[in-house]
N, C-alpha and C positions, 0 to 999 in steps of 0.2 A: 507332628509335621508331615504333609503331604510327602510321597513320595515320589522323586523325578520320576521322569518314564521316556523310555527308548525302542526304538522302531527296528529290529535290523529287518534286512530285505534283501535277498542273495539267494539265486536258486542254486547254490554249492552247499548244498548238507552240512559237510561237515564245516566248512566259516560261519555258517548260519549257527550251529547248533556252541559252535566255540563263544561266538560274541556273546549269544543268548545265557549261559555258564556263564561266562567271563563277569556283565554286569549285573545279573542275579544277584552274585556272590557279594558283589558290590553294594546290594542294597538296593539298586534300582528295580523298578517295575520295568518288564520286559516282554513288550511283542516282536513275532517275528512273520516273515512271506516272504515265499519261493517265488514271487513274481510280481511286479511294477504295481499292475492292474491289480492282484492281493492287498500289497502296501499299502495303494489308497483307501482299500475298502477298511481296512483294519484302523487308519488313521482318520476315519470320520466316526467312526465308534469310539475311538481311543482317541483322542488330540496327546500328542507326545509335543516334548520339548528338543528332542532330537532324532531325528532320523538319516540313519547308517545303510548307504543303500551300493549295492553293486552298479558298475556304466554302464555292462555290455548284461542285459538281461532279453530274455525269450518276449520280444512284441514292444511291448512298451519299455524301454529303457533306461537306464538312470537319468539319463538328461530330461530327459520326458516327466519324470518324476519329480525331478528338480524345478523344474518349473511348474506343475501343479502346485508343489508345496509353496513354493513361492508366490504365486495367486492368490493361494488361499488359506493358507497358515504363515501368516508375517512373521510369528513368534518361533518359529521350528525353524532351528537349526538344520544344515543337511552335509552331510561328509558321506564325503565322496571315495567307494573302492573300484580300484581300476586296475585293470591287466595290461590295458594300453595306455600307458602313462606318460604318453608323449605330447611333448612345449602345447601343441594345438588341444589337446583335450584337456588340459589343465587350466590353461587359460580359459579354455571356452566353458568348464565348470566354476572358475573362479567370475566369470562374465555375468552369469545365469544366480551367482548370490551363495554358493555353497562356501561355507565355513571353513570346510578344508578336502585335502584328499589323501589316500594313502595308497602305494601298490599292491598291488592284488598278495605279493609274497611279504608283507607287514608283517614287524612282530605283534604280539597282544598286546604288549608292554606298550607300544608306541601310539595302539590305538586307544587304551583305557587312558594314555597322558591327555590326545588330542579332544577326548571326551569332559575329561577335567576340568582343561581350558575352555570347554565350550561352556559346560557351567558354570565356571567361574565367569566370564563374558558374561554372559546370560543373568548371573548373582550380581554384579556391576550395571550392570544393561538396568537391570527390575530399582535398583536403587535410586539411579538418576531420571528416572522415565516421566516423572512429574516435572524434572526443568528444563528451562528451554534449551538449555546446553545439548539435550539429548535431538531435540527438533534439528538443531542445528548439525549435530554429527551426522544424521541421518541424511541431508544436505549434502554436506560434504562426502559422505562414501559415493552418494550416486555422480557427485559434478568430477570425482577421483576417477572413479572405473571409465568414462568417458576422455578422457583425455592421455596419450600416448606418449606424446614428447617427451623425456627426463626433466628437460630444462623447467619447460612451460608445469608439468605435474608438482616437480618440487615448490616452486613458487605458489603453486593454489595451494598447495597443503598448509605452503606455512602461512600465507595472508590468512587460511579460512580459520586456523589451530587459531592464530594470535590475536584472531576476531574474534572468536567462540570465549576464548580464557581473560580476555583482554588483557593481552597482551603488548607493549610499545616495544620490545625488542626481541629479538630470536632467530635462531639459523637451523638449519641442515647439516648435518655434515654426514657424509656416506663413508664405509670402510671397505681398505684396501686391503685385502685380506695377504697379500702377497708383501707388502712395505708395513700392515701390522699399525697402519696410522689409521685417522680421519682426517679428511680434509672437510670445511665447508665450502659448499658447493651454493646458496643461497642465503641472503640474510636482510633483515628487516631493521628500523631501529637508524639510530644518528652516526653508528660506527659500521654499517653495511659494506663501505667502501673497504674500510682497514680490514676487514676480517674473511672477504671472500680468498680462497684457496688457502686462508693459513691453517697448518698442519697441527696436528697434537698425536701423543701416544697416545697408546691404552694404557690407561690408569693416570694420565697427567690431565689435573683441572676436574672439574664437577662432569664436562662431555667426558671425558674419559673411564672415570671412574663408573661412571654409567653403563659405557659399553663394556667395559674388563668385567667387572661386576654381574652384567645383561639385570639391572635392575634398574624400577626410575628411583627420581631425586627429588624432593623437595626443599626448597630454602626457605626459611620465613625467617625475614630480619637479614642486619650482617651477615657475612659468610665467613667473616673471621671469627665469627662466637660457634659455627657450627666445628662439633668435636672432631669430625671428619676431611676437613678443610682447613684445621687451624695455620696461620700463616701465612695462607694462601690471599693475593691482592687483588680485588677485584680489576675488571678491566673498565668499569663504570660504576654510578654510585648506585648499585641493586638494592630494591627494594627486598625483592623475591624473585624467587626463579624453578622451573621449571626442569627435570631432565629426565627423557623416558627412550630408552633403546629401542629400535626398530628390528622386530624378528621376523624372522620366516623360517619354520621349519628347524627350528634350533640352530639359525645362523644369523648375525648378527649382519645387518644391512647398514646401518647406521646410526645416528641419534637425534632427537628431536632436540631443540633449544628453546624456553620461553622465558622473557625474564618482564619484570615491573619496574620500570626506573623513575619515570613520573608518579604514577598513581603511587598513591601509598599501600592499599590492603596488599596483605600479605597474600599469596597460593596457599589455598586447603587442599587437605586429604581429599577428599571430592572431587578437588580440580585434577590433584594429580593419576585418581583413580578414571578421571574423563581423558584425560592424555592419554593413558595408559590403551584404555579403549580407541584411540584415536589413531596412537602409534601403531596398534593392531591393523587397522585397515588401509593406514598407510604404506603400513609393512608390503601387504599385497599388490597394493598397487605400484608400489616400486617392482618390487619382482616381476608383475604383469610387464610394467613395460620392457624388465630389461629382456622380457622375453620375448615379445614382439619386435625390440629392436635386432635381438638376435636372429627372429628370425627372418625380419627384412635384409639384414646383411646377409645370411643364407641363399635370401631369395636372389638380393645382385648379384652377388659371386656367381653361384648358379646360372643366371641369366648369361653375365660375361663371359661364361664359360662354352655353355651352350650356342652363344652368336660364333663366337669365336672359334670354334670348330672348323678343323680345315675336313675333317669329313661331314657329308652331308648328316642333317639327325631331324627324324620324324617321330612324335609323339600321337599318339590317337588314345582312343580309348577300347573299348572292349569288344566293338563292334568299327574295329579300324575307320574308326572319323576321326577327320587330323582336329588337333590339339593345339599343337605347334609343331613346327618345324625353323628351320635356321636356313640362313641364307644358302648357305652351301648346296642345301637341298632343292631350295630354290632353281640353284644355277644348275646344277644336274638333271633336274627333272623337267626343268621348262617351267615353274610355274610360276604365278607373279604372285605378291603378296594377299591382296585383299581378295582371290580368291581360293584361296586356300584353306581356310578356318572352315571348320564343322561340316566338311565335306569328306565321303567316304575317301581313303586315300586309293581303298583300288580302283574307283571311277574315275579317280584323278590320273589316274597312267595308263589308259587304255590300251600305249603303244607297247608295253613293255609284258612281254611273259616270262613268270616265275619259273626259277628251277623245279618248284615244289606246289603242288596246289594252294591256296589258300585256307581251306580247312584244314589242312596238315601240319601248316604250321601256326593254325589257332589250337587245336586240337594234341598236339603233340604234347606229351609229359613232360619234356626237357626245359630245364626254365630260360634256355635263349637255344634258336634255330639259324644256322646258317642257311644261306643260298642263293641263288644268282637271280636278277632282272636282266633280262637283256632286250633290247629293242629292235622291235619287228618290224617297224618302218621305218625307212629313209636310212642315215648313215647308221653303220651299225654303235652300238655303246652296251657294253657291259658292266654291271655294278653289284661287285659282292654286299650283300647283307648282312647282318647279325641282328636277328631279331629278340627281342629279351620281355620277356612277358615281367606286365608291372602287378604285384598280389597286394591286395587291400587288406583291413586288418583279420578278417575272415579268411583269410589265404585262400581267397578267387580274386581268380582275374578280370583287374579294373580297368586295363591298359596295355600298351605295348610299345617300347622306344624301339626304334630300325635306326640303325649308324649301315651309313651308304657308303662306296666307298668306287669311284673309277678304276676298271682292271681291263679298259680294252687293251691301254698295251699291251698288259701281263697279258691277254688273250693271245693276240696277235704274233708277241713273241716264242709263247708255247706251243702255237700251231705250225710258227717255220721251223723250231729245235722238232718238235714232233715229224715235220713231213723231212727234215734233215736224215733224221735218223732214222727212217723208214726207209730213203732213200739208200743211204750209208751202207744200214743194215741189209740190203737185198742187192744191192752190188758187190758185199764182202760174200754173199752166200755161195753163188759159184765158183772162184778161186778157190775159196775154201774148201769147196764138195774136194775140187781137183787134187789139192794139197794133200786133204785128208785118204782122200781115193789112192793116188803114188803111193804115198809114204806107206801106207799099208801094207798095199801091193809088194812096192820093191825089198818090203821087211818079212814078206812074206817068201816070194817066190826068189827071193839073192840068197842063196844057200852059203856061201863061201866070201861073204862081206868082210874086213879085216874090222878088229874093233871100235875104230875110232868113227868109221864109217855107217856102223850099227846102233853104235850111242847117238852120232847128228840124226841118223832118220828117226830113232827112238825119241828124240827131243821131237824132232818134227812133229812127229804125231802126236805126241802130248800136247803141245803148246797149242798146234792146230784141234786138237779136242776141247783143247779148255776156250778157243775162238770162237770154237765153235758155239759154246754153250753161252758165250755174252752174247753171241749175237743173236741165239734164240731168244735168249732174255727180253735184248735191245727191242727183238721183232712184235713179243707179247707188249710188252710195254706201251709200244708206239699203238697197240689196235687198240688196248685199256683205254689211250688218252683220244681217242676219235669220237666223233662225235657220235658214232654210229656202232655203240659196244650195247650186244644184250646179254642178258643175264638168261640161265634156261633154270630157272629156278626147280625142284623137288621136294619130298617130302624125305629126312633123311635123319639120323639119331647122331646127336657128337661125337658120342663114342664109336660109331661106323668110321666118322669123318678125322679121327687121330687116328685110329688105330690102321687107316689105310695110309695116312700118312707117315706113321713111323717106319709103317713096312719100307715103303720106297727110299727111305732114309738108313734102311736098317746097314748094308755095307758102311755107310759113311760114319754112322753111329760107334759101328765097330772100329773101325779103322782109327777115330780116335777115342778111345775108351771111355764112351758118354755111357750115363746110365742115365736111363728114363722114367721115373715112376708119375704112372697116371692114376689120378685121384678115383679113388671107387665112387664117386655123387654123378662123374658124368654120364653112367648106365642109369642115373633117375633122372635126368632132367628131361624135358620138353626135347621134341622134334623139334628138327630145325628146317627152315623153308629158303634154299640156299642152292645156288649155283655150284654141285658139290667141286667143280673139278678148280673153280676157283678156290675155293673155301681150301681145297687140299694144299692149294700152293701157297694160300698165305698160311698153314700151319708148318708146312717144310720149311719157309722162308725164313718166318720167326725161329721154328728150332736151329735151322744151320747155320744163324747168325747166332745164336745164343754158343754154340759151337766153337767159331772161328773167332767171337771175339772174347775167347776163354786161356786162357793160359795155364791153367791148373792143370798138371797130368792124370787127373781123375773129375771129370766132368760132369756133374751132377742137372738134370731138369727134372723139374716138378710141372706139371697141366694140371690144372685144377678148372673148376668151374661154379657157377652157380647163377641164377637169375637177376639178371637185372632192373626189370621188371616188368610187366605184363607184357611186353610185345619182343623183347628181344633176351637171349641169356648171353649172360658175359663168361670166355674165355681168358685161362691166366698162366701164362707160361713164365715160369720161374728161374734162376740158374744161382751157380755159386761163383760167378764169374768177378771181371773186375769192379765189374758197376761202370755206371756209367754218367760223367760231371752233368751237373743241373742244364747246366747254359748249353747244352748238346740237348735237351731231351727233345724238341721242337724241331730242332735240324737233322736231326736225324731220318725223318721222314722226306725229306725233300729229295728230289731227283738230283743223284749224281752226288751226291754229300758220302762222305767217309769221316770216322774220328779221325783226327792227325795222327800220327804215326806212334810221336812220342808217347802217345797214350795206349796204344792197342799194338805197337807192334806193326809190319806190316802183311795185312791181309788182303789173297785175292778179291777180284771181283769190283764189279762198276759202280757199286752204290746204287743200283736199280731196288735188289729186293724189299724194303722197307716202304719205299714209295712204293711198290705193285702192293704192297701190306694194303696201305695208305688208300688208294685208287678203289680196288675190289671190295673193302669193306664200304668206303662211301657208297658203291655203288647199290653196296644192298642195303643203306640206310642205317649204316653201322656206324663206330667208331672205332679208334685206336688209341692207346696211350702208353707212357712206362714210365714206372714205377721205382727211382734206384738211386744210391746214393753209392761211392765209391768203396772200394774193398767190402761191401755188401751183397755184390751180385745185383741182377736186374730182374722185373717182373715187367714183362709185355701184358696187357689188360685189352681184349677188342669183346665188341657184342654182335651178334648175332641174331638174324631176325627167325622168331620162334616161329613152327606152324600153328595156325588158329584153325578152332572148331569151324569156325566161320567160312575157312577156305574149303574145307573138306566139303558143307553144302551146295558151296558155288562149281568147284568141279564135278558135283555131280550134275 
């Protein structure tokens, strides 16, 4: 007896070399190639009866392969291994003729079964290939795979089943894998009416025992003489009948029905072994559809979703040509519908410049970019961005969705708290000088004060030093948020940039018994290319909140570091504090926010320093974050932009 023979095709070594083992052992004849364009060569040399091919292959790729074979070896099976094993590439393998698929992480076990089946199919297939039954199944797979609807598919399978077999009566019935029944969903035959939606278990009646079982059934004659169904009343006067489960992938989809009530001949093995093969492609194309309809329902939801946005949303592709976008964006941007599509979307807003060049934030590593459009001509309008790059199944980038979002009031009203508090703050500065000037003075030079006298001016100048230093705060803050803040960037080592910070920290430190330990990695990282004297003040800030908002009478911080990646290194300041609740981690960076009381105690200060965190790292292209969950302690996390070789040639 000739020996089968199998093609695998996979440029992964070791799956190539495991299938090649695997059905060696098995007795098959076994070729193998590490590439599409190999495969075919080897398969005009060799004509196989199956070939086992990878999707995603170097040049020509499994689909590509699947279709040659399909051309030009009618007889060769093709199964399909895939890593991206998603509804669209299943279907579109199932579309193209392939026998079956499996994921890239298959057992062996799964793949030597779905090989069985192929020859067993194949052993079935060579038997009936002389009658016309088989012309006709061939028919029906192609008039199947063209047709979508549930409704309209069920109905061809079963008129073309009950034409092929001759058939006068028969149904469908699909299972509920959740209710554990079948219902028929279509039927043929003089009791059509009575029988549509009616229910059966698994294992009640000949449909039942079919799918409990997942085997077919054949009747010839009564069905009261079958040993299997004894008792059992028929619903009509059967000749014969038909019953063969619908699979896919070892799940039971539903059952097929045929019965003979006129005609007298009884169903053969033959016939039922033609159902069988019939049920198999039917099988598929039920699953196709249900997977098309899934994911048309996808697709609406999605769509309603998308119109429905009360922020604006822009779609492009990889070279920002709009895609789509949604009314919202529409109304924001000025533009009208029909000319919107396939056009650059930065040509499309001339009026508006970005916070951030364009390259930067194609270019940028992060997988979605913040930053502002705001409009240069006519009334002013501002619109925060979030820009979020779309990765194809190569993980490059195919695309890019931008959610828009109106913030001129939020501009507007930040710009009057801003010029408020500039104001505020530089009219409390000289009272204050004077306050602070007295009190000193007359604590100084009033030798012979009575006590009560020496304690009020000793408040005085306390309370006025400590006004003093919100209003410095207040004053830094209000330049940070101007439109008109530079950075004097340098060339400077982290460890320079703590360790001068803990200096100026070190009284406070002491005073309340903090210990500091700073991680030995931050003498190896990268230079940093930083505004140091900012930089210093958001490492103060972060440590003397880590501080104040500790309650522990032995205060523990840890600064650690490490790279974030090629362009910036991230700082990590640790503590053994309260921690701090999830639903605060966000609010805490906002101007003028403090935890409530109950929670922390109360603690000076205006709720400035986190937002100056917040402001100086944006401005160097940084971020911020923390890390904490309660009776935990907290981890503040910010990055840092590294210095590049790159700067070093341009300053020269």
């Amino acid at each position: 007896m000739e020996k089968k023979s199998i093609l695998v095709i996979d440029d992964d070594e070791y799956i190539r070399k495991a299938c090649v083992e695997l059905f060696k052992s098995e007795g098959y004849e076994v070729f193998s190639a590490d590439s599409g364009e190999g495969g075919i060569e080897v398969l005009k040399a060799n004509p196989c009866e199956i070939v086992i091919t990878d999707l995603k292959l170097p040049e020509m790729d499994g689909l590509a392969v699947l279709k040659h074979i399909k051309d030009n070896y009618s007889k060769t099976d093709v199964i399909m291994i895939t890593a991206h094993g998603t509804i669209a590439n299943a279907v579109q393998a199932m579309k193209l003729g392939a026998y079956d698929y499996v994921p890239k992480t298959f057992d062996i076990t799964e793949l030597d079964l779905i090989v069985k089946r192929c020859f067993e199919k194949q052993r079935l297939s060579a038997e009936i290939s002389e009658l016309k039954q088989l012309v006709n199944l061939y028919e029906v797979s192609k008039a199947i795979s063209s047709i979508m609807g549930l409704d309209e598919l069920l109905n061809l399978i079963l008129k073309l089943s009950s034409d092929t077999l001759s058939a006068d009566s028969g149904s469908i019935m699909l299972y509920d894998s959740k209710a554990n029944e079948l219902t028929v969903k279509v039927a043929i035959g003089s009791r059509k009416d009575d029988v549509i939606n009616k229910k059966l278990s698994l294992g009640e009646r000949i449909a039942g025992y079919s799918a409990k079982e997942l085997k077919p059934v054949v009747i010839q004659g009564d069905v009261k003489n079958d040993p299997r169904f004894l008792g059992l009343e028929p619903y009509e006067d059967i000749k014969s009948a038909l019953t063969a489960p619908l699979m896919r992938k070892g799940r039971l989809l539903g059952v097929i029905n045929l019965a003979r009530v006129e005609r007298e001949a009884v169903f053969s093995e033959q016939d039922l072994n033609l159902l069988s093969i019939f049920a198999v492609e039917a099988a598929i194309a039920i699953e196709n559809t249900y997977l098309f309809n899934s994911l048309e329902q996808e697709k609406e939801e999605l769509n309603a979703t998308f119109s429905a946005m009360a922020d604006g949303a822009v779609v492009t592709d990889a070279g920002f040509n709009v895609m789509r976008l949604n009314n919202s964006a529409r109304e924001l941007l000025g533009l009208s519908e029909t000319d919107s599509l396939d056009r650059s979307f930065i040509e499309m807003i001339p009026d508006y410049a970005p916070s951030l060049p364009w390259e930067t934030i194609n270019s940028d590593t992060a997988r979605s970019v913040n930053f502002e459009l705001s409009r240069v001509k006519g009334k002013s309008l501002f619109l925060s961005v979030m820009a979020t790059k779309i990765a194809g199944q190569d993980k490059n980038v195919i695309g890019h969705i931008f959610v828009l979002r109106d913030i001129t009031e939020e501009k507007k009203e930040g710009k009057q708290k801003i010029d408020f508090l500039a104001l505020i703050s530089h009219k409390l500065r000289t009272p204050l000088t004077a306050i602070n000037g007295y009190s000193s003075l007359l604590l100084e030079k009033a030798k012979d004060l009575d006590k009560l006298t020496r304690q009020a001016l000793t408040t005085i100048e306390r309370e006025g030093n400590t006004l003093n230093l919100l209003v410095d705060k207040l004053i830094r803050f209000t330049l940070l948020e101007s439109e008109y803040t530079e950075l004097t960037p340098e060339r400077i080592s982290i460890k320079k940039v703590v360790d001068t910070s803990l200096l100026g920290l070190g009284a406070f430190l002491d005073k309340n018994k903090t210990t500091v330990i700073v991680g030995e990695e931050l003498s190896r990282l990268p230079d940093l290319m930083i505004d140091t004297a900012k930089i210093i003040e958001v490492v103060e800030n972060i440590v003397e909140n880590a501080v104040k908002f500790n309650d522990k009478p032995e205060k523990i911080i840890h600064i650690n570091g490490g790279l974030a990646d090629n362009n910036f290194v991230m700082l990590q300041v640790s503590d053994n504090g309260l921690g701090i609740p999830s639903e605060e981690h966000k609010k805490i960076f906002q101007k003028f926010y403090q935890i409530d009381e109950y929670k922390t105690g109360q603690v000076e200060g205006a709720g400035l320093g986190l937002a100056v965190v917040k402001k100086i790292l944006e401005l160097h292209g940084g971020s911020v974050w923390i890390e904490s969950k309660i009776e935990k302690g907290s981890k503040f996390c910010f990055t840092l932009p590294r210095w590049q070789d790159s700067q070093a040639k341009t300053n020269q």
